[in-house]
C-alpha positions as protocol buffer text, in pm:
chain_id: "A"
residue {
  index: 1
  type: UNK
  ca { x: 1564 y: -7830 z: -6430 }
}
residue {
  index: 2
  type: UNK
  ca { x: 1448 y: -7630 z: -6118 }
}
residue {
  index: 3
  type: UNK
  ca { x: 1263 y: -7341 z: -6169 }
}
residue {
  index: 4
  type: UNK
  ca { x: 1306 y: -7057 z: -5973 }
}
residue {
  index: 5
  type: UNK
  ca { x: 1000 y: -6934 z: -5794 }
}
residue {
  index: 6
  type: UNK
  ca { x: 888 y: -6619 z: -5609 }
}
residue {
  index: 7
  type: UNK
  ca { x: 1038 y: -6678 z: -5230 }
}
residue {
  index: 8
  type: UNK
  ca { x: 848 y: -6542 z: -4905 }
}
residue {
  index: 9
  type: UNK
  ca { x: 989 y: -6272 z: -4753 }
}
residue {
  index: 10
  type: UNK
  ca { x: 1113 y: -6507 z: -4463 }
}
residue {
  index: 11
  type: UNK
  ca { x: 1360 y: -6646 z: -4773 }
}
residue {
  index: 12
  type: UNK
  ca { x: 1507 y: -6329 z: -4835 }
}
residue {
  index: 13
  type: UNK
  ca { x: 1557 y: -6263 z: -4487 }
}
residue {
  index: 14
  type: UNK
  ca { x: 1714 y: -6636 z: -4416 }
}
residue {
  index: 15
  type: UNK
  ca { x: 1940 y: -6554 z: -4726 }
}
residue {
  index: 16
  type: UNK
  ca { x: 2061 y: -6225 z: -4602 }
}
residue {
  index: 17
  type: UNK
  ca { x: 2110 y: -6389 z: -4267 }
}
residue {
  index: 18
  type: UNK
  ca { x: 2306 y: -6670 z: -4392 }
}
residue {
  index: 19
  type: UNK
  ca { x: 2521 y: -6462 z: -4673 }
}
residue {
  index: 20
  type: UNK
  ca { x: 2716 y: -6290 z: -4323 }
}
residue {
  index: 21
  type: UNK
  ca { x: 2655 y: -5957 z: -4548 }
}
residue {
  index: 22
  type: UNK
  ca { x: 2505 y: -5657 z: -4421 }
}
residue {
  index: 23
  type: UNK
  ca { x: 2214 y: -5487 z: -4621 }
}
residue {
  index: 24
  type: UNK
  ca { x: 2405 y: -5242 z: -4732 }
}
residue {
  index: 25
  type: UNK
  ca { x: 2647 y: -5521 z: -4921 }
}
residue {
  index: 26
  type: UNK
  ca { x: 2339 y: -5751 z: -5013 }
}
residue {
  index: 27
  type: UNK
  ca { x: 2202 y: -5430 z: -5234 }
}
residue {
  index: 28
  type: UNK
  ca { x: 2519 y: -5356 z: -5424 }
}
residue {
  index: 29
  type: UNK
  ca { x: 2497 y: -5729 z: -5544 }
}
residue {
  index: 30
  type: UNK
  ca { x: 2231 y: -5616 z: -5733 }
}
residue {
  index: 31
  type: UNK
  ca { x: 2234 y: -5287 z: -5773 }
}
residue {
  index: 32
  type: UNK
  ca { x: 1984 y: -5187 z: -5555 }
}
residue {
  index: 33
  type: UNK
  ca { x: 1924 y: -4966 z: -5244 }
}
residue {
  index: 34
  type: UNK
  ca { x: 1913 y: -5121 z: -4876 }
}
residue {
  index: 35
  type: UNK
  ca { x: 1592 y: -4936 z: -4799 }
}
residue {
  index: 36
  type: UNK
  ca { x: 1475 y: -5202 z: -5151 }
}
residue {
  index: 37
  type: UNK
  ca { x: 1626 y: -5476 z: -4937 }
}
residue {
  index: 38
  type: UNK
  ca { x: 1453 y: -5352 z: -4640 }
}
residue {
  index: 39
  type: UNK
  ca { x: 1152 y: -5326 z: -4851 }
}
residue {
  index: 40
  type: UNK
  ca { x: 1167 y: -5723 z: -4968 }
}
residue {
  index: 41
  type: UNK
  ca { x: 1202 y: -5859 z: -4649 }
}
residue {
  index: 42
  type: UNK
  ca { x: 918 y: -5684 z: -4424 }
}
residue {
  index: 43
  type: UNK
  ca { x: 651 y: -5945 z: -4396 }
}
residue {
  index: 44
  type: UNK
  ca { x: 396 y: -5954 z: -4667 }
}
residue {
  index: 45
  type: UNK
  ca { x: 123 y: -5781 z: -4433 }
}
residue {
  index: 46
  type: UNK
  ca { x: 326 y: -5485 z: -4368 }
}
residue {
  index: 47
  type: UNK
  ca { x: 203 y: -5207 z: -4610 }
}
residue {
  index: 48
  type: UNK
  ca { x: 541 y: -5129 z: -4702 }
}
residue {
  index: 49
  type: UNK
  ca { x: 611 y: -5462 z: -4815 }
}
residue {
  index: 50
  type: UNK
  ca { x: 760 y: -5524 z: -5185 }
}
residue {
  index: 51
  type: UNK
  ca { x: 793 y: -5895 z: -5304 }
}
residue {
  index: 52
  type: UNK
  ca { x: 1174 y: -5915 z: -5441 }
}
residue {
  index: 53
  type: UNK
  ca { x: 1177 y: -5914 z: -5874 }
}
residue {
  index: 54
  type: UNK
  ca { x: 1231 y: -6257 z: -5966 }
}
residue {
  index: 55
  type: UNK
  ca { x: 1536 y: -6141 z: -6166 }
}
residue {
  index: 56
  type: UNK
  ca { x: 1672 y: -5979 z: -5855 }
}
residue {
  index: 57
  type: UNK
  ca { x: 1627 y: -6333 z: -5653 }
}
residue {
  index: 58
  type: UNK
  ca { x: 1777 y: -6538 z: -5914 }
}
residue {
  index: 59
  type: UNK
  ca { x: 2052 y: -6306 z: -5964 }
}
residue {
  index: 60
  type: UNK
  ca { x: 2114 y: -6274 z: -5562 }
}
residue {
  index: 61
  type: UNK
  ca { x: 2121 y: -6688 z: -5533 }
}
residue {
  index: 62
  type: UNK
  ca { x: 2361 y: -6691 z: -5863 }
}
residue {
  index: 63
  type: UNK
  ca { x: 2628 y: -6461 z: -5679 }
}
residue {
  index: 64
  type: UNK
  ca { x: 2584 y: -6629 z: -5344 }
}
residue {
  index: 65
  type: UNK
  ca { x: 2636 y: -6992 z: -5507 }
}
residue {
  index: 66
  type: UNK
  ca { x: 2315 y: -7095 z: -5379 }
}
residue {
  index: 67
  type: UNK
  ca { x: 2136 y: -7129 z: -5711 }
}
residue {
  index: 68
  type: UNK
  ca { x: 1947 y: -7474 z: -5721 }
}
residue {
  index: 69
  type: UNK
  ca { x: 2102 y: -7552 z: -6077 }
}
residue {
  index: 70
  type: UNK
  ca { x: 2333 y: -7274 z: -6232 }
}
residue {
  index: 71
  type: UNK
  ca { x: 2641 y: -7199 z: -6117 }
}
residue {
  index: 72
  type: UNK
  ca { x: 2835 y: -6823 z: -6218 }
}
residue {
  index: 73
  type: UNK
  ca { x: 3196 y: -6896 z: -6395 }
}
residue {
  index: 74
  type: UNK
  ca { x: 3417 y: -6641 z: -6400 }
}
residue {
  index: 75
  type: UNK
  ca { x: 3567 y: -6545 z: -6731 }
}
């Protein structure tokens, strides 16, 4: 089993990139506000800067079907 681990904010970015969603539609996936997403993806020496809850990753890859192992099935 992969485990999921804390991604740079480079990842984020690339995700957010590749997902063709804006910030504002990348938030409401989970629940959060874009100036959070803007937050998680500065680079890590910005002062700003706020690594992305692991919860919030995992839960962003789930809902973009790019989890490494788990897949979301819809009741």
């Amino acid at each position: 089993m992969s485990e999921i681990t804390q991604p740079s904010p480079a990842e984020v970015r690339q995700l957010l990139e590749n997902s063709g969603l804006s910030r504002e539609q990348f938030a409401e996936l989970v629940h959060v506000s874009k100036l959070t997403i803007h937050k998680w993806v500065l680079p890590d020496d910005n002062q700003n800067h706020r690594g992305i809850p692991l919860a919030a990753w995992e839960l962003l890859l789930l809902k973009l079907d790019k989890h490494p192992t788990k897949k979301l099935i819809d009741a």
